[in-house]
N, C-alpha and C positions, 0 to 999 in steps of 0.2 A: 504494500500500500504506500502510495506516495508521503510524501512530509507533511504537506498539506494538508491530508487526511481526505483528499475527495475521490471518491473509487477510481480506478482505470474504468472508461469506456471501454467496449469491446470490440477490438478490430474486426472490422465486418468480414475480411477474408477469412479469420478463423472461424465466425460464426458459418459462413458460405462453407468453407471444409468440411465443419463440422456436418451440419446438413446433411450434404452431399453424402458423406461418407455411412450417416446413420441409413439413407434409404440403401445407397448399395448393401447394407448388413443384412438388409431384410431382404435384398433381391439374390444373394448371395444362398438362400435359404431352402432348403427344398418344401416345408411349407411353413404359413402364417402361424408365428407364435399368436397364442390368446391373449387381449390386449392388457387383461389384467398383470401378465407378467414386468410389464415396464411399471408398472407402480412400485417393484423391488427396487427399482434402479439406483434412485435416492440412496436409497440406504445404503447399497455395495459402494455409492460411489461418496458416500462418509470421510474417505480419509483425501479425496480428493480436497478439501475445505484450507489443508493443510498446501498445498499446492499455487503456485504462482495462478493467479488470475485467467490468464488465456489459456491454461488446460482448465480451471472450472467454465469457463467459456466456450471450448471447445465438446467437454463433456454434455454440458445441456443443449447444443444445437443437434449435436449429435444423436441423442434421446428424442429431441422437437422431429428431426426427419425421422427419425425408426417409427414412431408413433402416427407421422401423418402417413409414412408408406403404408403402414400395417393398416391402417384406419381404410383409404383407399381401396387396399387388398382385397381386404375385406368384404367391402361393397361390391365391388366386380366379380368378384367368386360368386356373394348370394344372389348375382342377377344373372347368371350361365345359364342356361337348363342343362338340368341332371340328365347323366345317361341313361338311366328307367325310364324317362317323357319321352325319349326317341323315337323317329317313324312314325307319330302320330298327326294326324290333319289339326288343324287348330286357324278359328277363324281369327283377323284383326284390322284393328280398323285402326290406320295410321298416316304419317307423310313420310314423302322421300325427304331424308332429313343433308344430304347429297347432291353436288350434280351426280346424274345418273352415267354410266358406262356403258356403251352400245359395242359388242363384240359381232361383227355376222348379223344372224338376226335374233342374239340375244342380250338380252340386260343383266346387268349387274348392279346393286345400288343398295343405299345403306338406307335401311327402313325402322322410324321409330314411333313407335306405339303406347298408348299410356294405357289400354286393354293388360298389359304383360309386364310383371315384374321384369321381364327381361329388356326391354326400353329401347335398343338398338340389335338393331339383327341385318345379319349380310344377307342378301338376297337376289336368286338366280330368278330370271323367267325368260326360262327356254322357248323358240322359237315366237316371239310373239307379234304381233301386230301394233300394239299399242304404242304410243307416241308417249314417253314418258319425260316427266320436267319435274326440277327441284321442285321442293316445297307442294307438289301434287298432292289430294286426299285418296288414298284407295282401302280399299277392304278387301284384302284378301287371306286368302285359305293356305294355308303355307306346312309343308313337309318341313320339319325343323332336326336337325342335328346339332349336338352339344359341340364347344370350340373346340375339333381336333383339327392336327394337321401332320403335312409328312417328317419325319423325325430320321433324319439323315445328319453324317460329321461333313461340318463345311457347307449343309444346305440352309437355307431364310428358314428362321424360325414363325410359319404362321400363328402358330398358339401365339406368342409372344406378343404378336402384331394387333392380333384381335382382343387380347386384353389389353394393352395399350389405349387400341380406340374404344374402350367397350363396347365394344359386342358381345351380347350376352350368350348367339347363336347363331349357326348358317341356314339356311332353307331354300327351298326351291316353292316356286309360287303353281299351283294347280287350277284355283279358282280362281277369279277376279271380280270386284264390281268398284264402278267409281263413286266417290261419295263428296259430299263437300265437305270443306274445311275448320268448319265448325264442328264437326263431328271429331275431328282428329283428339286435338287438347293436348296436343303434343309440343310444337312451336309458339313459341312468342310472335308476337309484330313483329318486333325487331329481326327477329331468325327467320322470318319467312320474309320478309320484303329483302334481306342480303339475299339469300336462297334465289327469289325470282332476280333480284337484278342480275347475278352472276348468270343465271340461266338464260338471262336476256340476250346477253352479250354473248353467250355461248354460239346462242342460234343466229344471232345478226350474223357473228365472224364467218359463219355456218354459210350461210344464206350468199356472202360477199365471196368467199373465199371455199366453194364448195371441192372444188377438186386441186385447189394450189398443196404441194408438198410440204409449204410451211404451215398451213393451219393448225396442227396441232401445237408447233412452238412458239406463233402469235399467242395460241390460249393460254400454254405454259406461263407466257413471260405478262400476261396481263391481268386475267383471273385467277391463276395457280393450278387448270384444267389440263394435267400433262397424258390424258389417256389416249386421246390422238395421236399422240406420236409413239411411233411403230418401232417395234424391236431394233432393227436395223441401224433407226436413227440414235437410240440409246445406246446401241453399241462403239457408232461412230462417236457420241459425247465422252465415255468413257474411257475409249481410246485416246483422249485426246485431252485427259483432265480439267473439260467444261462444263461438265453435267451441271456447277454450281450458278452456270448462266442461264442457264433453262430454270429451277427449283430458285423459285423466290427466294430470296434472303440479302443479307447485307449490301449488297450492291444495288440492287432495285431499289427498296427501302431507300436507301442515301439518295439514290439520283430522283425519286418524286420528290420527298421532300428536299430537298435541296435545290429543286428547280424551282418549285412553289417558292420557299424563300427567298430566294434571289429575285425573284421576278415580284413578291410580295413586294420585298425589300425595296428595290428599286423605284417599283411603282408608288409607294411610300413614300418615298424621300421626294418626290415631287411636288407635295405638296407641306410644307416648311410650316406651316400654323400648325396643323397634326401631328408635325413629328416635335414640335415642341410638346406636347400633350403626350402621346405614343410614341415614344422613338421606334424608328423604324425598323430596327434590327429585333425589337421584343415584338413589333407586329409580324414580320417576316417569321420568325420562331414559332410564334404558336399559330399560324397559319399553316406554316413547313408540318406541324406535329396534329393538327386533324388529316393533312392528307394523308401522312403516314398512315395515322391511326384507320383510314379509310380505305389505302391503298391494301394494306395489312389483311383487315377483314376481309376484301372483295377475293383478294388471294388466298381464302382459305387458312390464314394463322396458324400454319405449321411448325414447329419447334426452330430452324433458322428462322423465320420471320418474328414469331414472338422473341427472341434474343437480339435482333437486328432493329425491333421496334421500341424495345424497352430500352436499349442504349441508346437507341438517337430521343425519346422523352427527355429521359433525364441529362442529355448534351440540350437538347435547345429547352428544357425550362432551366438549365443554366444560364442559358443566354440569355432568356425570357428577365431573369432574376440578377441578371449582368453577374454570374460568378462563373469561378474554375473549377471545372470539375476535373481529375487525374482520369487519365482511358481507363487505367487497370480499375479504378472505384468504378465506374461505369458500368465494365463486364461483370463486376462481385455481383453489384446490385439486380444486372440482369438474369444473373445465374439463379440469385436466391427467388426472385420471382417467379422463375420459370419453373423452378423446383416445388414452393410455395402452392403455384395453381395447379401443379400438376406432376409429380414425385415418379410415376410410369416413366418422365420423359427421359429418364436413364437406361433405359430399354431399347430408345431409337438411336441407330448411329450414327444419324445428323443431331443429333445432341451434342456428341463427342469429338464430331470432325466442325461442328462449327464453333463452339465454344474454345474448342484447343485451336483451332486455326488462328483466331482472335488473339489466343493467348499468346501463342507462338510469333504472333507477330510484332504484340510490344514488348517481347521477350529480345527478339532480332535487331529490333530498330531503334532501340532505345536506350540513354544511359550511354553511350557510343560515344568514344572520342573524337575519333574521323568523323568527319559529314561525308557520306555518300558526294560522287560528283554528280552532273545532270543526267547520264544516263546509266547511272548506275542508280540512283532514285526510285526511277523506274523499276528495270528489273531486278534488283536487289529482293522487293519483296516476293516478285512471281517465284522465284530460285528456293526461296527463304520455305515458301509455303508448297512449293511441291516435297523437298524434301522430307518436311514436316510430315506430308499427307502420305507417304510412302509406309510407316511400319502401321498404321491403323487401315488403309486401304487395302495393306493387302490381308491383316487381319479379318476384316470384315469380309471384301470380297476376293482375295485371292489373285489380285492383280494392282498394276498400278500405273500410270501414264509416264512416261520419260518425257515428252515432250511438253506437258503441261506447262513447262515456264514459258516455251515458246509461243505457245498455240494462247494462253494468257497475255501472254506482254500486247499479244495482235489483238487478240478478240474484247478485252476489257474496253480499251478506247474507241471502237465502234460501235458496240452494244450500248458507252453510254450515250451516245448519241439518239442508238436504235430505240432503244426504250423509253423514255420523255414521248418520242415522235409516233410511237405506237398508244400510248398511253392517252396525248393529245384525240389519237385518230379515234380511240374508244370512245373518248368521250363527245366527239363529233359527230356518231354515224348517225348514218339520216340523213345527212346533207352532204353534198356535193364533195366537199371540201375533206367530210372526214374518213368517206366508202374513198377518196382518189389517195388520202394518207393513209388507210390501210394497205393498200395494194401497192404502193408503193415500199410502205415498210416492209410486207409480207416478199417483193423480188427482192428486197435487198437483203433480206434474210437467206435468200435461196442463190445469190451471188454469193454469198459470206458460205456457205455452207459447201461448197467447190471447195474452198479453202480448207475447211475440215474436211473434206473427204481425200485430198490431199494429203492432209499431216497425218491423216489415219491411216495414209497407208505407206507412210515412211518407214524404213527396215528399221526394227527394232522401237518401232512408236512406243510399245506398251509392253509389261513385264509381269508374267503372268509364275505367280510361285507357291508352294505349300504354305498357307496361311498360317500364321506361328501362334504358337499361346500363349495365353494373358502374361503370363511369368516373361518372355519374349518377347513381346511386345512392352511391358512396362519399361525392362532395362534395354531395349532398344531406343524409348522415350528419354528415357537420362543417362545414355551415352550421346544423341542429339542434342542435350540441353550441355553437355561439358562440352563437346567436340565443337560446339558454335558460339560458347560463352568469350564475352572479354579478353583480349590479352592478357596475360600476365595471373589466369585464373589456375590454379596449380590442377594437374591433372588433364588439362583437356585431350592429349594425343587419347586416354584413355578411352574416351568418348566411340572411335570407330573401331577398336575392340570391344566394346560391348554392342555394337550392333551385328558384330558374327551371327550372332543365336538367330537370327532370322533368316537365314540362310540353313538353318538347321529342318531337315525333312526327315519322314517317318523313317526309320530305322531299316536298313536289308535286311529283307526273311535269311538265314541261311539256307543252301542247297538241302536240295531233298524237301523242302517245306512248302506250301501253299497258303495261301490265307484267301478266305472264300467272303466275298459280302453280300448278302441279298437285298437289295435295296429297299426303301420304302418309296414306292415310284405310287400309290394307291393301285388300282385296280389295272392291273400292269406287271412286267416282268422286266430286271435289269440285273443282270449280276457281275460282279467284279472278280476276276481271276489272279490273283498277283504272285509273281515266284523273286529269286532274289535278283534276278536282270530283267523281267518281264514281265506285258501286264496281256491280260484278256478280257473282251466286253462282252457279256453271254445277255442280248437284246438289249433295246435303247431307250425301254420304256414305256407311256404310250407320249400322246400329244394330239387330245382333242381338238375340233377347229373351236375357235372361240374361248381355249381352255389351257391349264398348266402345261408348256412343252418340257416333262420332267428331262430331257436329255440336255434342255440349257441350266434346268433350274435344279437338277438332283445330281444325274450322272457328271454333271461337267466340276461342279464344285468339289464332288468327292474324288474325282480324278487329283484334281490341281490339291486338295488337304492332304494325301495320300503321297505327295510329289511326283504323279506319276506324269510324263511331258511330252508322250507318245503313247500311240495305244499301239500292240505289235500285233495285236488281231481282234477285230470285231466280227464277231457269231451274229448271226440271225436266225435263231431258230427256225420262223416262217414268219412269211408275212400279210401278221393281222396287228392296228393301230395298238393296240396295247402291248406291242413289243417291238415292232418298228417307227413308231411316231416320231420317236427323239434322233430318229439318224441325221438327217441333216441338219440339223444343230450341234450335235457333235463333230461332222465333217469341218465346219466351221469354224469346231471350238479347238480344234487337239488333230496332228496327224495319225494319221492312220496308215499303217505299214499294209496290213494287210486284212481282204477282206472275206468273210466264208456267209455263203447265203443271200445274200446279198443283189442285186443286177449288176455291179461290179466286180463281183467275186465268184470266185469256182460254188457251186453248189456240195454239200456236204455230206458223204458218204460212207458208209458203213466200213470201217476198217482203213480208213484214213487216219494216220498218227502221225505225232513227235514227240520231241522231250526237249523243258528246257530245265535248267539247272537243278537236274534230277528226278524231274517230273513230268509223268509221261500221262498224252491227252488223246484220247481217243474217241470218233463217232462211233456208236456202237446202231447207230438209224439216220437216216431212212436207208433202204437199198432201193436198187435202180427202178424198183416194180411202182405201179398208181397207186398213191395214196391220197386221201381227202386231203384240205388244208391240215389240220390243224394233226392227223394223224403223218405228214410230214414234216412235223418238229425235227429238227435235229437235238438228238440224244449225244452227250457229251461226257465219257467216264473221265475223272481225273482221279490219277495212284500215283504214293508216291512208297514204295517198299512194299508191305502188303495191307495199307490200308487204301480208299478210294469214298472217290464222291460223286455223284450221280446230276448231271443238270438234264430236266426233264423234256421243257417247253411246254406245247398243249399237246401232248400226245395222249389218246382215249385209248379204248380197252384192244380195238384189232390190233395199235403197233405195239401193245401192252402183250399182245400172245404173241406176236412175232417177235419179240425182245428175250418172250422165255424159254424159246428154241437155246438161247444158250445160258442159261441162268446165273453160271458161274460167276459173270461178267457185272449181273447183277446184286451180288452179294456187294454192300457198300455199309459204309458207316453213318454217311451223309446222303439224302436226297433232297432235292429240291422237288417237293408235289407236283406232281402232273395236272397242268390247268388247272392251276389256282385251286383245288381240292373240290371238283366239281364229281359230280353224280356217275358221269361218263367214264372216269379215270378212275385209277386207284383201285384195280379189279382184286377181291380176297389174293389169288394167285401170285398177280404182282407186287402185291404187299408181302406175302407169305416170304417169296423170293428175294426179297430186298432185304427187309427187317432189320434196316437202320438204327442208329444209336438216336439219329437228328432225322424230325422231316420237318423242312421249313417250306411254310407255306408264302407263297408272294401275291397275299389277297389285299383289297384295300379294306380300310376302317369302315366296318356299316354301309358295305358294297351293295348294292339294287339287288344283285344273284344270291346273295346270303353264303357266296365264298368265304372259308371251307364248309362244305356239308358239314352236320355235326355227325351224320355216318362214316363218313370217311376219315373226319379226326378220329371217331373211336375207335376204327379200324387200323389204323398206323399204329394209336397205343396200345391197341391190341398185341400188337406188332412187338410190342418193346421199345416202341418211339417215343422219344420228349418231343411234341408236335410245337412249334412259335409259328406264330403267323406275323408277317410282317406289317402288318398295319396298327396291327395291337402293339408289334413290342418296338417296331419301329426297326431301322437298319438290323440284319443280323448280320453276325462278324464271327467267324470262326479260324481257326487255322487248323494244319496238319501236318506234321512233321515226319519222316520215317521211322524214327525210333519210338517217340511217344504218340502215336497216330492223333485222334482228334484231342485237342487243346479245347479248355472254357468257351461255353459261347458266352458272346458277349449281347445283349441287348441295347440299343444306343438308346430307348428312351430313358430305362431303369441308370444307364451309365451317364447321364446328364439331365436329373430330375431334378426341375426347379417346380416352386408351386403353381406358376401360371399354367401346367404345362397336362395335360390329359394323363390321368393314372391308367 
């Protein structure tokens, strides 16, 4: 305590730390402590009293966030629907609380009801006619499923994502009837007149710009509507470290208000009675800070924009109030609000790439004894902020842009141009003036985008590598905070040896070993083959039209988390959508040595083999005679000494008697169930003959077929099988060695159970 005797305030970064750090404790958790347990806390933390000031400070922010996550948690859990209400019809009368997503000729859209403790629910309507718009009233009849999703290493956690937004459920829509909006009692004024104006704008842009290539990144960069824009384009942003120009945040934000301001400003200063009265730099500010606050909303206030809105507040009601405010107090303040309204947002990873981007940048630029020259001003920060973005990018997704300092240093001073001018154009349409500046903005977007397709396909644009863990990623983060600090700061060479461990990939199987993964593709088939120099794809998954293409979104990620950097063979069993969907996404994503089944590859035949580092693969089906689709799967034995494993495809009971002509063959330890454990397959016989240690099933969660039978599970256990189905336990992962044959399975959801996450 001071001399004085007046307490220490408490430094807002450590209450910000503390916060922060109490909700990751509870997200860290695999489920919600009962809220009564933080009522102990006080008292264990008793001898903290004794303690300097900023840990008793630190200790109760710390407690304040454990409490608001758990509190949160909580709520969002008892708004789910349990999986006993599953598959059941259920009428509701609600709004699209959403713009809505037009896939083909189906919708997707976030529908919320005050009929249902469950309040928000994701929702399909397949094939439909209707012409759907935010803020609409409907009643409908809805097939509802509890929040699962595919549970894969290195794949997007959906669970994750739909507790974030709560959502309490998925469904698919059956019935329908319109109703008015009175009926809802869902939305506010205020949330449905944002809702229709964004939807207005949707349609005008719509309307103006019906087949231009840039419509969807007009929408992007003006309402925050980025579902127009198509794979392709995403992959070219990403390639090219821009995605952050498309996804509202800090730089949109800054350039409306900042134009408002100036132009406030300006036009203020004109008149000399008023600014004696007003000066004009505090009218310019809080004019600057409703567009914000306007632009913000229109965009959908997602976690970059809410952090990008709250620091420019509190920068122009500084100016408003003629004081200094320090940037890093800026970002504290942003941080704790953002955590405040909403304690989930540690879940998204534009939390962490925007918040640390900021940081990282007055960490770079500041405190510096040199001044940067004039163009090093410039690109000093683009340089500064790729590197930064490099061990969390590719933690997240497994890749990361090289060129991004370039393809920034170009695209930042045009966009800010481009954006005011489109911004302008929104607000004009209707008239002449503002339908001729969108089209115009809209070709200059699509000139500028030559330019990225260009850098995107510079040798070496982008750097694609096994995503490294939390442990890797931290001390990759503070070897970049030594390796870039200050002169004269002891230790820095240190800095880019501890960035090695990112470079650090799964471990070599030893020879004679195999490690087998079944994917959780849903209702589908995808399996990984890996030995200690090789890898093999046994199908690609499926990839509905309108729907998940698992071979971008499951099989590619667990390639690149696995370090695997070529595939030396991709299998097709046959080809139907639930196992060929994802091949040309994968061609795209990873080369491909070689191909079997395939229209580019030899078809696959009975007694066709090799070995690679000690492990020998063999078709054991189809031979050269007619067989159905689905009874020409290719069968795939993998041994390695004298144990073996069996990959099945759809093959049903005729290639099931023609397989036991040699039985021997069939004796394994592991099979992978024949068609997802349908009726068809799985003949007594063929199960007799196999009688497996493992029969993994590769059925989806609460599949339409009710894959596996529940005769056919009992018949495997009958068998002497431990039966996992992949949708239940999520990826399965095994290996097999020669000397100790099958090793642990492993189940990936029980192996990464957090509470959000389906038991």
């Amino acid at each position: 305590m001071p001399a004085s005797g007046r307490k220490t305030p408490a430094d807002l970064r450590v209450l910000a730390a503390g916060y922060l750090l109490g909700i990751l404790a509870v997200y860290a958790l695999p489920r919600v402590l009962p809220w009564w347990t933080f009522l102990a806390a006080p008292l264990i933390a008793l001898p903290l009293l004794y303690l300097p000031a900023t840990w008793r400070h630190l200790f109760v922010a710390l407690w304040l966030g454990a409490i608001a996550a758990t509190m949160q948690a909580d709520r969002r859990l008892a708004a789910q629907l349990p999986h006993s209400e599953e598959h059941q019809d259920i009428w509701l009368t609600g709004e699209i609380a959403e713009l809505p997503e037009r896939k083909g000729a189906d919708w997707r859209f976030v529908f919320a009801s005050a009929d249902s403790p469950l309040r928000r629910l994701r929702v399909s309507w397949y094939r439909s006619d209707a012409l759907l718009k935010a803020g609409q009233c409907w009643r409908l009849q809805l097939r509802l499923r509890s929040p699962h999703g595919l549970m894969n290493p290195g794949g997007f956690d959906y669970e994750a994502w739909l507790f974030r937004e709560g959502i309490g459920a998925t469904g698919y829509v059956r019935q329908a009837q319109t109703c008015a909006v009175t009926e809802a009692r869902v939305l506010n004024f205020g949330q449905r007149r944002i809702l229709e104006l964004r939807q207005h704008i949707v349609d005008q842009v719509a309307a103006r710009l019906p087949e231009h290539p840039m419509r969807g990144v007009v929408l992007g960069l003006t309402v925050g509507d980025d579902s127009a824009i198509d794979d392709t384009q995403w992959r070219i942003l990403r390639r090219t470290g821009t995605t952050h120009l498309i996804s509202i945040s800090g730089l949109h934000i800054t350039l409306a208000a900042g134009f408002v301001f100036f132009l406030m400003r300006w036009n203020w200063s004109l008149w000399p009675a008023l600014c004696l009265r007003w000066p004009a730099q505090r009218i310019g500010a809080l004019t600057a800070m409703l567009a914000a606050v306007f632009y913000s909303v229109l965009a959908g206030f997602s976690i970059p924009t809410q952090r990008s809105l709250l620091m420019l507040l509190v920068l122009m009601g500084a100016l408003a109030a003629s004081r200094q405010t320090a940037p890093s107090r800026l970002l504290t303040i942003a941080l704790l609000a953002v955590l405040v309204l909403d304690p989930s947002a540690v879940l998204h990873p534009g939390f962490w790439l925007s918040f640390g981007a900021v940081a990282w940048m007055l960490y770079g630029l500041t405190a510096r004894l040199r001044p940067p020259g004039r163009i090093q001003v410039w690109l000093q920060p683009q340089w500064l902020l790729a590197l930064a973005l490099v061990p969390p990018c590719l933690f997240w997704f497994g890749e990361s842009s090289l060129i991004a300092p370039l393809a920034n240093a170009l695209m930042i001073p045009l966009f800010s141009l481009l954006i005011p001018w489109l911004l302008v154009a929104i607000s004009l349409l209707g008239s002449a003036a503002g339908d001729w500046m969108l089209l115009t903005g809209a070709d200059a977007l699509n000139g500028l985008w030559q330019v990225f397709l260009w850098a995107a396909a510079l040798p070496q644009a982008y750097w694609t590598w096994a995503p490294p863990g939390v442990a890797a990623l931290v001390v990759a983060m503070i070897g970049l905070l030594l390796a870039l600090a200050p002169r004269g700061v002891p230790a820095r060479s240190l800095g880019c040896v501890l960035c090695v461990p990112l470079l650090f990939t799964t471990p070599a199987l030893p020879s004679g070993s195999v490690e087998l993964t079944v994917l959780d593709v849903g209702q589908g088939h995808a399996a990984v083959l890996r030995t200690r120099r090789h890898s093999l794809l046994f199908d690609a998954g499926p990839a509905p039209a309108g729907g998940l293409n698992t071979g971008e979104a499951v099989v590619l990620p667990y390639l690149r988390k696995i370090g695997v950097r070529q595939l030396d063979r991709l299998v097709l069993s046959h080809d139907h959508l639930d196992h060929s969907g994802g091949i040309e996404a994968l061609r795209a994503g990873i080369p491909i040595v070689e191909e079997t089944g395939t229209a580019r590859g030899a078809a696959c035949r009975a007694g066709d083999h090799w070995d690679w580092d000690g492990v020998r693969f063999e078709f054991l089906h189809p031979d050269a005679g007619a067989w159905s689709v689905n009874n020409e799967s290719c069968v795939l034995r993998i041994s390695t000494g004298e144990h073996a494993m069996l990959l099945t495809g759809d093959i049903e009971a005729e290639a099931e008697s023609a397989l036991l002509q040699d039985a021997a063959k069939l004796a394994v330890q592991v099979i992978v169930v024949p068609h997802h454990g349908s009726r068809t397959s799985s003949t007594p016989e063929f199960v007799a003959a196999v009688k497996p240690r493992y029969a993994l099933v590769p059925a989806g969660w609460s599949n339409r077929w009710r894959f596996p039978k529940t005769q056919v599970v009992e018949r495997w256990q009958a068998a002497g099988a431990q039966v996992e189905i992949s949708g239940r336990s999520g990826a399965l992962i095994l290996r097999m060695s020669e000397q100790a044959g099958v090793e642990e399975l492993i189940r990936w959801r029980e192996q990464s159970r957090f509470f959000w996450r389906a038991g």
